[in-house]
C-alpha positions as CSV (number, residue, x, y, z in Angstrom):
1,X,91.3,-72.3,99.6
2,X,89.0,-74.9,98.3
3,X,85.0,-75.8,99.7
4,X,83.5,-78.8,100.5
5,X,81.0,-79.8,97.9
6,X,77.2,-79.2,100.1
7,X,74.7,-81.7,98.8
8,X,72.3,-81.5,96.3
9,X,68.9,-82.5,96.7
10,X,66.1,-83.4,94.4
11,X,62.5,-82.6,96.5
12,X,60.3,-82.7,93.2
13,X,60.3,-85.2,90.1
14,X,57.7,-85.1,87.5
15,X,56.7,-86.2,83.8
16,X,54.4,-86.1,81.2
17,X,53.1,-89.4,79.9
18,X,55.5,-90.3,76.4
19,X,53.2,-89.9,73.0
20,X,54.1,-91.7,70.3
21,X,55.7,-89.8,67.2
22,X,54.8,-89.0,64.5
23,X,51.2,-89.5,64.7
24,X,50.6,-89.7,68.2
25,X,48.7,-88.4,71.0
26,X,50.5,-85.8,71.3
27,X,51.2,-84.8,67.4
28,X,49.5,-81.0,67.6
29,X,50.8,-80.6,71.1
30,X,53.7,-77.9,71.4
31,X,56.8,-79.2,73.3
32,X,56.7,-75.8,75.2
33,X,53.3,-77.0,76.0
34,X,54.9,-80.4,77.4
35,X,57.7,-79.1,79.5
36,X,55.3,-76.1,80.8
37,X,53.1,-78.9,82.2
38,X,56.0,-80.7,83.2
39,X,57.7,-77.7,85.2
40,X,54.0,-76.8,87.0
41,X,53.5,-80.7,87.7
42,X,56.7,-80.6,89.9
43,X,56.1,-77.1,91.5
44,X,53.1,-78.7,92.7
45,X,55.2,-80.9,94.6
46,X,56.4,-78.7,96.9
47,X,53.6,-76.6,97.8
48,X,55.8,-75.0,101.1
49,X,58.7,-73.7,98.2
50,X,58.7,-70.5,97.4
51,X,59.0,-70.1,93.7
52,X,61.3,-67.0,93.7
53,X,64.3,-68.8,95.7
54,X,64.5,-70.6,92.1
55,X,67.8,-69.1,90.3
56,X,67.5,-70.9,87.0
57,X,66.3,-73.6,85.0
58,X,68.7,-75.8,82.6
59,X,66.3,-77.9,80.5
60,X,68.2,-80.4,78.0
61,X,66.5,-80.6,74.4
62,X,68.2,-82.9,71.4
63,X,67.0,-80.8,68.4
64,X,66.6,-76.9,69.8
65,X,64.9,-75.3,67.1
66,X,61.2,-74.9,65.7
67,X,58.7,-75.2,68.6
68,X,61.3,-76.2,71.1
69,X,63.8,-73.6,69.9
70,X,64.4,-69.9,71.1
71,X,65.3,-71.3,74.1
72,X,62.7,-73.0,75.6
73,X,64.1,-73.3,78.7
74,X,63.5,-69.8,79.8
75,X,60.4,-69.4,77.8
76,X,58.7,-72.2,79.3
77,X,59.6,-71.6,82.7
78,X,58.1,-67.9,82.3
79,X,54.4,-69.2,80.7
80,X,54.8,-71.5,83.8
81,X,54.3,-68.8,86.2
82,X,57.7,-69.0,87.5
83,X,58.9,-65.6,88.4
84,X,60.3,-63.2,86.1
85,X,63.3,-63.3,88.1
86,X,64.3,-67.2,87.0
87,X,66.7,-67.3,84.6
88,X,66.3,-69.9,81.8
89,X,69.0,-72.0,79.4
90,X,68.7,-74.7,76.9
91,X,71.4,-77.3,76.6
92,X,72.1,-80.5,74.6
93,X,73.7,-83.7,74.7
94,X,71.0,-85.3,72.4
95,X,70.0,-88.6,73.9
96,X,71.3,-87.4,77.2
97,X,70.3,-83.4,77.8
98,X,68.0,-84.3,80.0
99,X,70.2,-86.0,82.7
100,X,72.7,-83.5,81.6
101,X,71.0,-80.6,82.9
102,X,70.2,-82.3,86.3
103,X,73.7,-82.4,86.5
104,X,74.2,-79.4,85.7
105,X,71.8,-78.0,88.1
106,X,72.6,-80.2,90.8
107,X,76.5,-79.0,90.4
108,X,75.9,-75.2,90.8
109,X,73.8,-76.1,94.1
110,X,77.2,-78.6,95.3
111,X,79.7,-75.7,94.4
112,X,77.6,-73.4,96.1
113,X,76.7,-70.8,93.3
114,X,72.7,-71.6,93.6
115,X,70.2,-72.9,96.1
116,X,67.4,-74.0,94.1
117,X,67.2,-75.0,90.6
118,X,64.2,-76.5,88.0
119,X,65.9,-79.5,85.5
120,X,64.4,-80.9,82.7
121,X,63.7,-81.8,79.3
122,X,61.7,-81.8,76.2
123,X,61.1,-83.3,73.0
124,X,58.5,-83.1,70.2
125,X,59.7,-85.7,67.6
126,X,56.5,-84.8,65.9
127,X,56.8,-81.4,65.3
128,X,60.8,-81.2,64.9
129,X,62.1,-83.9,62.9
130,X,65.1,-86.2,63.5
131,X,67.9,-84.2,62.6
132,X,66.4,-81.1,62.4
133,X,64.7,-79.2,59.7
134,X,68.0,-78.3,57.7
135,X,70.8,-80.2,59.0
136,X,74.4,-80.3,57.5
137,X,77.4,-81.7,58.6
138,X,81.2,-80.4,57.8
139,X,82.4,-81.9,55.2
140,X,85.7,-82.2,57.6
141,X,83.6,-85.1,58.6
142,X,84.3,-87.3,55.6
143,X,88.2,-86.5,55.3
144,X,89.2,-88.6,57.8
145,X,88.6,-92.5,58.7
146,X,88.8,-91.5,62.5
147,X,85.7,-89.1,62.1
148,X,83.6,-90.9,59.5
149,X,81.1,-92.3,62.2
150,X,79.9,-89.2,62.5
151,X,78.0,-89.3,59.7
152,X,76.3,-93.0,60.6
153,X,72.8,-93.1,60.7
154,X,71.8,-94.7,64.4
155,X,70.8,-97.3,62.8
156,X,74.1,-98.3,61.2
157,X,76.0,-97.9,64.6
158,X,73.0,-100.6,66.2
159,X,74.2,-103.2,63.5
160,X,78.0,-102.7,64.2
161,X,77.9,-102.9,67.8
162,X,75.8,-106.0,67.1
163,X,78.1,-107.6,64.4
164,X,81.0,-106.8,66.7
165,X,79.5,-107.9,70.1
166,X,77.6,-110.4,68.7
167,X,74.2,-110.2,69.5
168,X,71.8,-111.8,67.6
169,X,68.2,-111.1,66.0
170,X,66.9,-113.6,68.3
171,X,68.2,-111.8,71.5
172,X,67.6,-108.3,70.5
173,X,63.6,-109.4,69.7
174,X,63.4,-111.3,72.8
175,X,64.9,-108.1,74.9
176,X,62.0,-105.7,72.7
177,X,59.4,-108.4,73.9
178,X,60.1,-108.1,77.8
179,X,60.7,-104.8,77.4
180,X,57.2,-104.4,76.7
181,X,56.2,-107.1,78.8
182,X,57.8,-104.6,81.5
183,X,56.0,-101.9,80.8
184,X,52.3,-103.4,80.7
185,X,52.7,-104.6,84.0
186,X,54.1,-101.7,85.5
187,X,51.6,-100.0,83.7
188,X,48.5,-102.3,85.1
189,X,50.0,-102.1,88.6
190,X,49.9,-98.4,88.8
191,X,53.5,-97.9,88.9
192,X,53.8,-94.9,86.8
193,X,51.3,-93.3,89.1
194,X,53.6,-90.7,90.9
195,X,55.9,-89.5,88.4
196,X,53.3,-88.9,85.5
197,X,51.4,-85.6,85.9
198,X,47.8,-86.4,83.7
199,X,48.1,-84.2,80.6
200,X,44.6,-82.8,79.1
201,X,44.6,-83.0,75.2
202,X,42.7,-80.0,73.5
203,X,41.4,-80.9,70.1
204,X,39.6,-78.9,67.3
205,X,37.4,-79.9,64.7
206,X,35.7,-77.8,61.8
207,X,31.7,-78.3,61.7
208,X,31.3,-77.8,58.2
209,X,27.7,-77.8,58.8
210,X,27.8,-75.3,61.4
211,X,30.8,-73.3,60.6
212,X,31.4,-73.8,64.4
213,X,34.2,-75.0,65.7
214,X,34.0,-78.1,68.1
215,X,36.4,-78.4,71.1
216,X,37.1,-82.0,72.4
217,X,39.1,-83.5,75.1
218,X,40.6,-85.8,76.6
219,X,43.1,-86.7,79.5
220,X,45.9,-88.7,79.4
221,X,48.0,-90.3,82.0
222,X,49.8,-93.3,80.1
223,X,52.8,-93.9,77.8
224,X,51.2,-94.4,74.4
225,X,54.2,-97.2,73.4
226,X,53.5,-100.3,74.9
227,X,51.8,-103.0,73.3
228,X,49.9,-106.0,75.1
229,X,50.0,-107.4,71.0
230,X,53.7,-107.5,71.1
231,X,54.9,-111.5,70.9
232,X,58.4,-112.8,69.4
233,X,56.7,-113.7,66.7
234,X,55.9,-111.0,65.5
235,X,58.9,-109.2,66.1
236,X,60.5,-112.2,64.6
237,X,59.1,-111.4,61.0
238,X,59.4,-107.5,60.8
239,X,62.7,-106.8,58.3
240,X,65.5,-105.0,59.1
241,X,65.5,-101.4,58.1
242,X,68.8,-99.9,57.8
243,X,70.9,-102.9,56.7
244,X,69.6,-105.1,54.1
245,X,71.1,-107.9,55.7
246,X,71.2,-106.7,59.5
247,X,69.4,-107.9,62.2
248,X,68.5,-104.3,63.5
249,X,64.4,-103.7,62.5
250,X,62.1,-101.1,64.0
251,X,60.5,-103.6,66.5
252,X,64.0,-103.9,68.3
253,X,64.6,-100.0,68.4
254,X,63.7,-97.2,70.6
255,X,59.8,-95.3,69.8
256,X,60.3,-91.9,68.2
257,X,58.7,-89.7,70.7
258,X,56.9,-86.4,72.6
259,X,57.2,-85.8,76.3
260,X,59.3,-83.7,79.0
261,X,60.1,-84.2,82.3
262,X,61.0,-81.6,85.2
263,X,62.7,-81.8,88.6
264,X,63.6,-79.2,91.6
265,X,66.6,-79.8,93.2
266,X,67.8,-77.6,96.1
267,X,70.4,-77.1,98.6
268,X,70.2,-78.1,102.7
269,X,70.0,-74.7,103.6
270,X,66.0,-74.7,101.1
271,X,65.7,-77.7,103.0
272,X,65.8,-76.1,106.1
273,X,64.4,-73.0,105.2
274,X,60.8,-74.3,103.6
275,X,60.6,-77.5,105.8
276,X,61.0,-79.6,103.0
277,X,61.4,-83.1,103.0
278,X,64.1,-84.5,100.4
279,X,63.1,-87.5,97.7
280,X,66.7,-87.9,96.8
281,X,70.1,-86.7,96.2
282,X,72.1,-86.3,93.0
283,X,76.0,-88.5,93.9
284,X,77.3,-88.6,91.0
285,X,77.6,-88.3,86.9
286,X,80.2,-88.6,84.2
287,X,80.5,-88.7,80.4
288,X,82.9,-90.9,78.7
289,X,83.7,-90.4,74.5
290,X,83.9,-93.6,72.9
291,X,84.1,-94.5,68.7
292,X,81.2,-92.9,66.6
293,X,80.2,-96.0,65.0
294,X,79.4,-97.7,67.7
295,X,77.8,-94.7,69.8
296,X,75.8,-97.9,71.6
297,X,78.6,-98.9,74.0
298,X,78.7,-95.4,75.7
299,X,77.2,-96.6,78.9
300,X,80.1,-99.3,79.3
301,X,82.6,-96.5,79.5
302,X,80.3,-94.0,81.7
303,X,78.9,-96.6,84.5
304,X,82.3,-97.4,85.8
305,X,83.6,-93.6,85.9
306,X,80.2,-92.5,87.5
307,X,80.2,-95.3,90.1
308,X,84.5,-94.3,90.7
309,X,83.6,-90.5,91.2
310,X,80.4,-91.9,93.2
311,X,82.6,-94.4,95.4
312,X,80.3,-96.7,94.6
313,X,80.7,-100.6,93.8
314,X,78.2,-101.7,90.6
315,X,77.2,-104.0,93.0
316,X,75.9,-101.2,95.1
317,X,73.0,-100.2,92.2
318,X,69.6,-101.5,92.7
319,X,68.0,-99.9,90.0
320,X,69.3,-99.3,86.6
321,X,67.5,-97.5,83.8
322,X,69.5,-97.7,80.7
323,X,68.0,-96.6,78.1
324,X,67.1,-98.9,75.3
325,X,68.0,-96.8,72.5
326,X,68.7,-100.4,70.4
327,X,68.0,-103.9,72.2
328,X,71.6,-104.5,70.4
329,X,73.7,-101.7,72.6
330,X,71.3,-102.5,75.4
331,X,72.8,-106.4,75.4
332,X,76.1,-105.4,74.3
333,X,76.2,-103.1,77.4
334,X,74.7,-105.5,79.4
335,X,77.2,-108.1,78.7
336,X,80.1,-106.1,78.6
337,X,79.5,-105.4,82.3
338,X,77.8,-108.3,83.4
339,X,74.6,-106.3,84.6
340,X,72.3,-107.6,86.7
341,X,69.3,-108.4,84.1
342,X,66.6,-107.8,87.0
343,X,68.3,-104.3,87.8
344,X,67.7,-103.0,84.4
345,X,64.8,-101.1,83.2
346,X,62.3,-103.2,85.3
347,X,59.4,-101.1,84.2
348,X,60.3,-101.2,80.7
349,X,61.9,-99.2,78.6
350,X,62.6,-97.1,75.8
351,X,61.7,-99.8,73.3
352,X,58.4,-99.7,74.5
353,X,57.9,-96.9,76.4
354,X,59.6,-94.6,74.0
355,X,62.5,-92.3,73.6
356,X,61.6,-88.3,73.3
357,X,65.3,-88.0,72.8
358,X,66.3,-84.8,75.0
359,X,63.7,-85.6,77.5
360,X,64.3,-88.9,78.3
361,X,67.2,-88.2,80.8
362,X,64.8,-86.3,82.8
363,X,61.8,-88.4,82.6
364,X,63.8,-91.2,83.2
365,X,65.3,-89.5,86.6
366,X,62.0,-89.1,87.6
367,X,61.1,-92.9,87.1
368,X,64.0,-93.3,89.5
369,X,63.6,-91.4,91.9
370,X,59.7,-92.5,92.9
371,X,61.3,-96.3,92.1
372,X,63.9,-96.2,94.8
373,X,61.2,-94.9,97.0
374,X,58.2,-97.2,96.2
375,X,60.6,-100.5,96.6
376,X,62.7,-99.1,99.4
377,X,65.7,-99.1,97.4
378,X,69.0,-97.1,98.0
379,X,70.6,-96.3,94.6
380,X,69.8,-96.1,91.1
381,X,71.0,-95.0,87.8
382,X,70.2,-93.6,84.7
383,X,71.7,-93.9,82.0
384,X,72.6,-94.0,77.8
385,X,74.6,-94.1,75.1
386,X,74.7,-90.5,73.0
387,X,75.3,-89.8,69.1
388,X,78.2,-89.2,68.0
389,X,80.1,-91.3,70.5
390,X,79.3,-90.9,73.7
391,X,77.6,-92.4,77.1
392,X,76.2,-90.9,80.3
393,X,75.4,-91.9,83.5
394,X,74.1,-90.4,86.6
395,X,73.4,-91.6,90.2
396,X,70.8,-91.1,92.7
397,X,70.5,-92.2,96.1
398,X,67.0,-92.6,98.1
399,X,66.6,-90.7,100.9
């Protein structure tokens, strides 16, 4: 006999501010360290939960090794205080772990295996480099044409969904430019402000004087990315960098990246229980395959499959954050599915506010979910294109 689906609920939604990578804010500071903060920030949310109804926490992370290997999920979530009795497991989707272990979570509450869950992600571009430290591909890869985008840089994929959907330089600088534009004002107008939990910096210098050594620090409660210098013009003149001829450059792209982001999500019955009072619930996500070498169009496959299993209308989002991983599959996307320009990222995005690659689906849910409730909206979206082929999407609803 089969059971109705129960709702899924997310009551907490919190982030670290993004550093840039590699020399950022955050360039000695330990993913583990991130997500840790990231996981207590949203605890802190719902003072009235009890901590051991949590069953498990699935954080998403695009390169698991190094300092975010071992499975950080369940190592972070113990140096969190959470107790011993949460289990912990690390998954990835590279650009889209993060929103893939909300939906992860949010599906065992909805088939009734768990009543609360943490979500999350994190990523130290920094300290773990693109690709990893020793990465190898199967040499299957390069025997046939069909699979051969594997192997394409990011980059390369950017130009050919640009050739092919024919977006130009001009456009994709003009996108980077009010996509920082986006972000400054959100930024100046304090819109960040409930989703970023502050994150104290700890640095160390030798006093060779002295022999001592001197502790400084320093809080931080901004994305490091935008830039109030950022004009066309400039854009206009930086060269491409993975095509000699392309139009792609590194002023049009995502920011390499550190940050995390953590949610709880819960069942009605924690609801009940703990008095809480719900920010949101999780409808609906998907995941649609689409040709490796141009990875960028992903979201133009996902979208309408998340909004069907949703029964939803595109119409019916107010509030889309697709993440910029190029302004060329941003436009191409765009385009393709005649978005509503003013429904996408309106605080910025990626390109400016940076892209910590297995975090950003949860940092981005969290920008969402304090969104819809700021501007009384009733749905939103987040979502991306992945390497290797593939888009996300997942949809939340204000409540």
């Amino acid at each position: 006999m089969s059971k109705q689906l129960q709702d899924a609920y997310i009551v907490a939604a919190s982030r670290t501010p993004i550093g840039k990578a590699p020399r950022g804010m955050f360039k000695n500071t330990r993913p583990d360290e991130l997500l840790v903060h990231a996981i207590k920030a949203a605890v802190a949310q719902v003072p009235g939960l009890d901590t051991k109804v949590i069953e498990d926490a699935i954080i998403g992370c695009a390169i698991p090794e190094g300092e975010q290997g071992l499975n950080v999920a369940r190592i972070s979530a113990l140096v969190a205080g959470l107790p011993q009795s949460v289990g912990g497991v690390t998954v990835n989707r590279f650009c889209a772990s993060g929103v893939t272990a909300l939906a992860m979570a949010a599906d065992r509450i909805r088939v009734g295996e768990a009543d609360a869950m943490i979500a999350g992600g994190c990523e130290s571009m920094s300290m773990v480099p693109m690709m990893g430290n020793t990465p190898s591909m199967p040499p299957a890869i390069f025997e046939r044409d069909e699979n051969f985008g594997i192997a394409y840089g990011m980059g390369l994929t950017a130009e050919r969904v640009a050739e092919r959907w024919k977006v130009s330089r001009e456009d994709q600088d003009r996108f980077s430019f009010e996509s920082h534009q986006k972000a400054i004002a959100a930024q100046q107008a304090g819109e960040f402000k409930d989703e970023i939990a502050p994150f104290m910096i700890t640095e160390r210098f030798p006093d060779l004087a002295t022999g001592e050594v001197k502790v400084k620090q320093r809080e931080v409660s901004l994305d490091e990315g935008p830039r109030q210098d950022t004009s066309v013009e400039g854009l206009g003149k930086l060269r491409p960098v993975f095509a000699n001829k392309g139009s792609v450059t590194a002023g049009n792209s995502s920011q390499t990246s550190d940050g995390a982001g953590a949610l709880i999500v819960v069942s009605e019955k924690v609801l009940k229980q703990y008095n809480l009072t719900p920010l949101a619930r999780f409808v609906s996500f998907a995941v649609r395959g689409v040709p490796p070498e141009v990875m960028g169009i992903g979201p133009k496959e996902a979208i309408p499959a998340a909004l069907k299993a949703a029964g939803l209308k595109q119409d019916d989002i107010d509030w889309f954050e697709l993440n910029e991983a190029f302004a060329a599959q941003s436009l191409a996307v765009i385009r393709d599915l005649g978005l509503d320009p003013a429904k996408v990222n309106p605080m910025g995005g990626a390109i400016a506010l940076g892209h910590p690659l297995g975090a950003t689906g949860a940092i981005r849910a969290a920008t969402v979910v304090h969104a819809l409730r700021r501007r009384n909206l009733k749905y939103g979206m987040v979502t991306m294109c992945v390497g290797t082929g593939m888009g996300a999407a997942g949809i939340i609803e204000r409540l």
